[in-house]
Every structure is written in C-alpha cells, then in structure tokens.
ChimeraX commands (.cxc) that place a marker at each C-alpha (Angstrom):
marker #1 position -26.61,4.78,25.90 radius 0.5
marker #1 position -23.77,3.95,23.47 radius 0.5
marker #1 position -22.15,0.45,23.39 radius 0.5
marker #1 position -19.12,-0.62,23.42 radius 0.5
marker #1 position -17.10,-4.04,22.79 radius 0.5
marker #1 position -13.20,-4.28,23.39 radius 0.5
marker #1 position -11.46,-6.74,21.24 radius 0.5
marker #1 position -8.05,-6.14,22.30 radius 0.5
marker #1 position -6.71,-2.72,20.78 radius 0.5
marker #1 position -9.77,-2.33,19.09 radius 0.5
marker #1 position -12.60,-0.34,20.81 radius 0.5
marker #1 position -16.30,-0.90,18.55 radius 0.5
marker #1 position -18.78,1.70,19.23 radius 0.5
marker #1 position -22.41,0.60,19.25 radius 0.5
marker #1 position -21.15,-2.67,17.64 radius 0.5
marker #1 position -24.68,-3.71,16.96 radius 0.5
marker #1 position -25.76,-0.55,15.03 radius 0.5
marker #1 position -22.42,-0.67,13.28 radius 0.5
marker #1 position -22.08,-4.48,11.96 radius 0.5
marker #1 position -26.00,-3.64,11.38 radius 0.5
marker #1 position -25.81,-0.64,9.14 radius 0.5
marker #1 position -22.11,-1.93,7.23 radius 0.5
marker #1 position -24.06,-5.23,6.36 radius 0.5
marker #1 position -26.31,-3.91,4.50 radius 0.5
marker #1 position -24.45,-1.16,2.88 radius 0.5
marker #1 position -21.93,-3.72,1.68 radius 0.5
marker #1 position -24.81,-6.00,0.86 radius 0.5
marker #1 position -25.91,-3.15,-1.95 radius 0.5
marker #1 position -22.53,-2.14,-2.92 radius 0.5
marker #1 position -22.69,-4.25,-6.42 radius 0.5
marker #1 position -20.36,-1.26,-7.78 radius 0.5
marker #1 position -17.94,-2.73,-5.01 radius 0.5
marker #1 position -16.96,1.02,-4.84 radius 0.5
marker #1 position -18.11,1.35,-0.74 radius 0.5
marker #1 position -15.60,-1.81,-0.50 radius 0.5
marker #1 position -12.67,0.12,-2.40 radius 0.5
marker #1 position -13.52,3.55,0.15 radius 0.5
marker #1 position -13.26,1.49,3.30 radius 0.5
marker #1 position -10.16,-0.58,2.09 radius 0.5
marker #1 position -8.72,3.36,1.16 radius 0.5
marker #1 position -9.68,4.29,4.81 radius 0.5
marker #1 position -8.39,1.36,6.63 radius 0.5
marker #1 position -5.05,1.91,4.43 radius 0.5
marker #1 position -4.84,5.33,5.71 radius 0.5
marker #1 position -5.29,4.57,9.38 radius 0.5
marker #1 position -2.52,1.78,9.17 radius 0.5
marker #1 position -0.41,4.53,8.33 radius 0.5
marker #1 position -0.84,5.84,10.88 radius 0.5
marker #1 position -0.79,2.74,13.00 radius 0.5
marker #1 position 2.85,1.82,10.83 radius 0.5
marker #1 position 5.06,5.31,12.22 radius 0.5
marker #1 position 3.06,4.45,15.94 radius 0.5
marker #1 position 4.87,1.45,16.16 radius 0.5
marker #1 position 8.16,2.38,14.64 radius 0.5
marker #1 position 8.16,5.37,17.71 radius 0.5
marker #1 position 6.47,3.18,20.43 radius 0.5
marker #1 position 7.49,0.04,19.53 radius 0.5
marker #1 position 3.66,-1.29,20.46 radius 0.5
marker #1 position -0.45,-1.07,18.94 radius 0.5
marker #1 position -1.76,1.84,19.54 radius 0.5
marker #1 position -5.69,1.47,20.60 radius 0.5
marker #1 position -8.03,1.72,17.82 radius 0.5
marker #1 position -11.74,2.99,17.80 radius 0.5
marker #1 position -14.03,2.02,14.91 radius 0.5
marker #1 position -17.56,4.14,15.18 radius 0.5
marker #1 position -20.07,4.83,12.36 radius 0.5
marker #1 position -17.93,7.98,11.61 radius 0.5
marker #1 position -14.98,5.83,10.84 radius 0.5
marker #1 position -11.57,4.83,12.40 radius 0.5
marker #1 position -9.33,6.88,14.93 radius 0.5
marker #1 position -6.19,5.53,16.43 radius 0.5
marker #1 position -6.23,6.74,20.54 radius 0.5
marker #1 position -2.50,7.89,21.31 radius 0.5
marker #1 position -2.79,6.98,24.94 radius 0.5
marker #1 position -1.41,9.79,26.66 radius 0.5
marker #1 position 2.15,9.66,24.57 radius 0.5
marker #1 position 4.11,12.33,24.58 radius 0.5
marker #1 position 6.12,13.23,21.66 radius 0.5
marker #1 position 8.37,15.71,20.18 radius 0.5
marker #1 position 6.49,17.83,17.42 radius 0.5
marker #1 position 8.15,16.60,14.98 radius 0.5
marker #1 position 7.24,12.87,15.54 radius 0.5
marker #1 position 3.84,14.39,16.35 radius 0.5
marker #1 position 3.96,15.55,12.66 radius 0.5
marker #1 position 5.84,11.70,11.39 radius 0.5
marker #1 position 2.38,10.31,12.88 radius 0.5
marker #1 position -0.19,12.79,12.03 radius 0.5
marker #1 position 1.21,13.20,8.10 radius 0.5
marker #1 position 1.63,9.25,7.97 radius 0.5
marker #1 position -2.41,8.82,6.93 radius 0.5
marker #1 position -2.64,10.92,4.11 radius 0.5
marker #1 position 1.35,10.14,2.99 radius 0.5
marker #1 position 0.19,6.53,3.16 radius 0.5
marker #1 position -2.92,7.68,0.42 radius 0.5
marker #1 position -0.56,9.83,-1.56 radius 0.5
marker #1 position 1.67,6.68,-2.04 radius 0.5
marker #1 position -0.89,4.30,-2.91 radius 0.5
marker #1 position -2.17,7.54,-5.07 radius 0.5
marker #1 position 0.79,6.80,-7.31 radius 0.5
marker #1 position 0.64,3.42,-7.09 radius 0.5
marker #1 position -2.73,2.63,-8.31 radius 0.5
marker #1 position -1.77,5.65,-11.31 radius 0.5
marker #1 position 0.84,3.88,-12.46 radius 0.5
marker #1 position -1.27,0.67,-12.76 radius 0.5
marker #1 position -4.03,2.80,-14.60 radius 0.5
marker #1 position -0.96,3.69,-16.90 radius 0.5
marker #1 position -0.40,0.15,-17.74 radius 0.5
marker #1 position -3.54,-0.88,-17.91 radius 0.5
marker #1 position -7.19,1.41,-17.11 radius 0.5
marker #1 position -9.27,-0.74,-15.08 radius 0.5
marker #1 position -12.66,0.84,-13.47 radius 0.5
marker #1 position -11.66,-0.46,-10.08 radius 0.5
marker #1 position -8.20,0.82,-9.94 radius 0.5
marker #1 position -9.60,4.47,-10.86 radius 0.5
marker #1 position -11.81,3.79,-7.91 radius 0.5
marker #1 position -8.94,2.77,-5.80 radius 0.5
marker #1 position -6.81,5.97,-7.16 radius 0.5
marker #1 position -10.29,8.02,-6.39 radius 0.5
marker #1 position -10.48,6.65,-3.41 radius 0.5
marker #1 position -7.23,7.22,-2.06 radius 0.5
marker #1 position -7.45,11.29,-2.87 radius 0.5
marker #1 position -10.71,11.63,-1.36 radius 0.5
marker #1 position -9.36,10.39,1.53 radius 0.5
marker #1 position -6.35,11.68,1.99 radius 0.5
marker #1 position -7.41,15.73,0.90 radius 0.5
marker #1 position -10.10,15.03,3.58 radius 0.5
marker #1 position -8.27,14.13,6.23 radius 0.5
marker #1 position -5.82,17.37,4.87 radius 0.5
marker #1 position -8.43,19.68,6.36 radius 0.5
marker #1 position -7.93,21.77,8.94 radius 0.5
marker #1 position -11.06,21.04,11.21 radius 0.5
marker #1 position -10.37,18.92,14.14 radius 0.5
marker #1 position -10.37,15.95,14.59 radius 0.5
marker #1 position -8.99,15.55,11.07 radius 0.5
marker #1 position -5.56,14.93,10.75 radius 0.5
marker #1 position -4.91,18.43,8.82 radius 0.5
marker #1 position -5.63,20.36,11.95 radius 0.5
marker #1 position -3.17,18.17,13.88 radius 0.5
marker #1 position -0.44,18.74,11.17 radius 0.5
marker #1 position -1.42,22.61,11.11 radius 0.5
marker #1 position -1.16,22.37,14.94 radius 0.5
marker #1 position 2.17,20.33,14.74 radius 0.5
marker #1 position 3.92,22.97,12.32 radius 0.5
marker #1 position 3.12,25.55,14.60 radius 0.5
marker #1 position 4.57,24.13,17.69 radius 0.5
marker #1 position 7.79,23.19,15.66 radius 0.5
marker #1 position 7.65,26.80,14.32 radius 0.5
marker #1 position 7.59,28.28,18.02 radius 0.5
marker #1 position 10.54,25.59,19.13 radius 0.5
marker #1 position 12.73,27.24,16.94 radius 0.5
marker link #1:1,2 radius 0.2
marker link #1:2,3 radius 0.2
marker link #1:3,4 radius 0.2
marker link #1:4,5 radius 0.2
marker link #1:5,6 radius 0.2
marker link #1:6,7 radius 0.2
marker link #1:7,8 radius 0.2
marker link #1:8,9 radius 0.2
marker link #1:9,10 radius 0.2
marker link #1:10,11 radius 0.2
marker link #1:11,12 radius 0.2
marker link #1:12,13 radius 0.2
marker link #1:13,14 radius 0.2
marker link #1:14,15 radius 0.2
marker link #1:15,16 radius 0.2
marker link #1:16,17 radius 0.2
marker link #1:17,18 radius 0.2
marker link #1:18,19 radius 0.2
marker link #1:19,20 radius 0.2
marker link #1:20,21 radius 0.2
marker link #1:21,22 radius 0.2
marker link #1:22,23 radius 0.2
marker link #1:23,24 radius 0.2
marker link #1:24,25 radius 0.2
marker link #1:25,26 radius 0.2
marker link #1:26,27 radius 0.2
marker link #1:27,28 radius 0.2
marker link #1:28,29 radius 0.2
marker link #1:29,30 radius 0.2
marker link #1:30,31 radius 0.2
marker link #1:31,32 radius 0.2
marker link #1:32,33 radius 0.2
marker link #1:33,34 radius 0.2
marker link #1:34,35 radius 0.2
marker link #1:35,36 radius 0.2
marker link #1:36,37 radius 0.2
marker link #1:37,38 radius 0.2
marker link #1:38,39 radius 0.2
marker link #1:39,40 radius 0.2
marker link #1:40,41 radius 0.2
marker link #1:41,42 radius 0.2
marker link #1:42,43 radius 0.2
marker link #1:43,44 radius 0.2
marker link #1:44,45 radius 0.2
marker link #1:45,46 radius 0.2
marker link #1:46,47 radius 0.2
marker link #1:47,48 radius 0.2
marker link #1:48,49 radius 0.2
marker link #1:49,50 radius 0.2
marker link #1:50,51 radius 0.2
marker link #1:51,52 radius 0.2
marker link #1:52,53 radius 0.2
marker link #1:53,54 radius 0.2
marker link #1:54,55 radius 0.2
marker link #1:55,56 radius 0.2
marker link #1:56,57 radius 0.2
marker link #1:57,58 radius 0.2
marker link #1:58,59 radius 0.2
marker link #1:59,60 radius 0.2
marker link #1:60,61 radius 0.2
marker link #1:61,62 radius 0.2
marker link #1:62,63 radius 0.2
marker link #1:63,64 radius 0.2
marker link #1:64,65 radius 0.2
marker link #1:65,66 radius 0.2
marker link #1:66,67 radius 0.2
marker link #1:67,68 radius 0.2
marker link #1:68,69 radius 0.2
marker link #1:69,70 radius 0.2
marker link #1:70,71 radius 0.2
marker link #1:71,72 radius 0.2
marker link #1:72,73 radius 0.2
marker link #1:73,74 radius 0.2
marker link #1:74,75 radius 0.2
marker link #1:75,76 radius 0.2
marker link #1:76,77 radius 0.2
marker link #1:77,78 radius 0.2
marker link #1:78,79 radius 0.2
marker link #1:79,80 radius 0.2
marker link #1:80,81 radius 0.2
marker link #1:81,82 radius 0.2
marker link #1:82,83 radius 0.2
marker link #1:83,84 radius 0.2
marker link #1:84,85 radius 0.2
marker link #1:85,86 radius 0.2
marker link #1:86,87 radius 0.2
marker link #1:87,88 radius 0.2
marker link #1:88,89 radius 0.2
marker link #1:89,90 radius 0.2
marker link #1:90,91 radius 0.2
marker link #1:91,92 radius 0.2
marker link #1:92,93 radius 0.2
marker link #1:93,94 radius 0.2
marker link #1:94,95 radius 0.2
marker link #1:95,96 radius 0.2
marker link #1:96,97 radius 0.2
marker link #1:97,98 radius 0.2
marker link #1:98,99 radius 0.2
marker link #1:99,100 radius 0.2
marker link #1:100,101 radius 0.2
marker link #1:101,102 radius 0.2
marker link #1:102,103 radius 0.2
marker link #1:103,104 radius 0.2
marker link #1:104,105 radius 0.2
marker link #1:105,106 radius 0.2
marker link #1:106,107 radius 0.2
marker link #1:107,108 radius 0.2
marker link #1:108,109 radius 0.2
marker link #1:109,110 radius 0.2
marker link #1:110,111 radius 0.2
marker link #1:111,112 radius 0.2
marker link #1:112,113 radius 0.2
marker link #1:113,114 radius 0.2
marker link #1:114,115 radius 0.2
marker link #1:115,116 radius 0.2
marker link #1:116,117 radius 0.2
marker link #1:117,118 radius 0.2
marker link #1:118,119 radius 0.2
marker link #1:119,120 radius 0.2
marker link #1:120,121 radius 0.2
marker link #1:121,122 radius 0.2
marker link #1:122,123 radius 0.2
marker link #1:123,124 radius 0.2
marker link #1:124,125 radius 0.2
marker link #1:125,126 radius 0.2
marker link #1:126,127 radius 0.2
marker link #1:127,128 radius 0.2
marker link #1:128,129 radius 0.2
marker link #1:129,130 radius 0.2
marker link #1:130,131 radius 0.2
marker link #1:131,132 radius 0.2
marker link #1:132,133 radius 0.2
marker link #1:133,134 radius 0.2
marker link #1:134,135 radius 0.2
marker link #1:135,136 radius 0.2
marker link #1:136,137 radius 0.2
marker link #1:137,138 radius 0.2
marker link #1:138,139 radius 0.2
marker link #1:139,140 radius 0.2
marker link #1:140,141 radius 0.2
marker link #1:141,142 radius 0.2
marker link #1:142,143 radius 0.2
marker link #1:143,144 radius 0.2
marker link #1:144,145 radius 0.2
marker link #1:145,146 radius 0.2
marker link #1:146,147 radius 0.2
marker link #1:147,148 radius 0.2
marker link #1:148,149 radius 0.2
marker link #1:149,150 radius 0.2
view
C-alpha cells in the first residue's frame, strides 16, 4: 500500500522509502554530482511551475515519488498553445541554464559547472522524448492539436 503525506501543494509518495533511499544516496554522493542532477531536475520542474503561475495566477500541485517530480495540472483547461508555453517551459528552462553554466565554463572550467552544464542536457533531451509521461510526448501531442486548429 503506497503512502502518502500532503504538505500543502506538495504530494510525497511513500515518504518513508523516499527520505530513506535519498539519504543515503546523498550520504555517498562525495562527487556531489547526484546533488548537481537533482538541483538540474528541480530547476526544470520550476519551469514548469514559473509559465503555471504566469497562466493561472496560483501553485500548481506537485508530486515528488522515487521516479522524480511531476507538477498535477488540476483539471485546467488550456488553449494548445499555452499547453505547449507549459509543457516546453522544463526543458527551455535546462536549455537556458545550458548556456548559462557554458558561458561560465568559458570563463573559467570548473568540474562542477561541467556537471551542472551535463546535467542540465541530460535532463532536458530526456524529458524531449516522446514517451509519455515525458514532457516530449506532451509537446508532440500539443503541436498536433495546434496543427489540426488551423
């Protein structure tokens, strides 16, 4: 039976197994590179969470499970292009800090910036794909309703 603890917008599945299991990951991450990957993810998701609140003008609700993040919509309804604004707001959100963190390697190569730049792509390309849930098969899914609203 899974768990689960409301804090507000945020939804924790199996909260336990979860704190559990991130504890001692981040408790062997010496490399600090696990750190950089969930600060990349959480970066992407507020992306997301950003163009939510510029259209809704509230939080959306947000689920954290082993697998990661995933901002609930609640039901809205929205035009497919805001549908795409939202959806292409995760991995934009990457891209940026993408060129960010390259043009601090430019100035100046640091190991954990070419983490942070790493970690930012990996992200972002795998959200890109087109397998739902991901956000690539929402903007794939988006672009085709726009397409057919013409």
């Amino acid at each position: 039976m899974k768990q689960k603890l409301r804090i507000g917008a945020l939804t924790f599945q199996d909260p336990l197994i979860l704190c559990g299991t991130l504890a001692i990951l981040l408790y062997f991450d010496a490399s600090s590179f696990l750190r950089i990957g969930l600060l990349a993810a959480f970066l992407h998701e507020m992306g997301h969470i950003l163009v939510y609140i510029a259209l809704c003008h509230r939080l959306p609700y947000i689920e954290v499970t082993m697998t990661g993040f995933c901002m609930r919509i609640r039901g809205e309804r929205f035009s497919s292009y805001e549908e795409f604004l939202l959806v292409a707001a995760g991995p934009g959100m990457n891209v940026l800090l993408m060129i960010w963190a390259a043009f601090c390697v430019s100035q100046q190569a640091t190991i954990r910036m070419s983490a942070f730049f790493a970690a930012n792509l990996l992200t972002g390309a795998f959200n890109l794909l087109p397998i739902p849930p991901l956000d690539g098969a929402q903007i794939l899914r988006s672009l085709i309703q726009f397409a057919s609203d013409k």
